[in-house]
N, C-alpha and C positions, 0 to 999 in steps of 0.2 A: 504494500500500500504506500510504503514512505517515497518508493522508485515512481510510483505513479504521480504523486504528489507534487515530487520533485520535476517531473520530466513537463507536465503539465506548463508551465509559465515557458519554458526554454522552446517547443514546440509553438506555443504560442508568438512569441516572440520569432523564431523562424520563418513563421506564418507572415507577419507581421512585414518582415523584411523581406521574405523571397518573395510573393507575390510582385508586387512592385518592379522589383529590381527583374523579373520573370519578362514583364511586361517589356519593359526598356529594353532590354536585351534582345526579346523577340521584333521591336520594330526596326532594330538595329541589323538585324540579318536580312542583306538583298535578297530574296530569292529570283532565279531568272524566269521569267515569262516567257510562255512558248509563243512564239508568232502564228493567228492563225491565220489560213491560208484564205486568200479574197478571195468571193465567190464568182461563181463567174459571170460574164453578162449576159444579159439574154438576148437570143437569137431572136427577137421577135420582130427585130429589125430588120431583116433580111427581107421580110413580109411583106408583103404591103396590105395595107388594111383593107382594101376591095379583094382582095383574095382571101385573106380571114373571114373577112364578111363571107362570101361565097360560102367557103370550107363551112360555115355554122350553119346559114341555111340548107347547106347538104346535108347537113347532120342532122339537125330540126326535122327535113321530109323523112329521113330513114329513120327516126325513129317515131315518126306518127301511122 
């Protein structure tokens, strides 16, 4: 009981001090960032819009 008594305040006190200093030190460490990779563009440029148009009314009669 007297080991518990005694450890009590010193754990406390650890407490005390490591959180904190836990803290600061982890913002302290760069981690590297993965680059990610840019999506691509879309092709829908290629298109022209009277032919998309078309391509949807085809699609519209086929499926009615």
């Amino acid at each position: 009981m007297q080991y518990a008594v005694l450890a009590i305040p010193i754990l406390l006190l650890a407490a005390i001090v490591g959180l904190p200093l836990r803290a600061v030190l982890r913002g302290r460490v760069v981690r590297p960032r993965t680059v990610r990779p840019r999506p691509r563009k879309s092709t829908l440029r290629d298109v022209s819009r009277s032919r998309m148009d078309e391509e949807l009314q085809d699609l519209i009669r086929r499926r009615s």
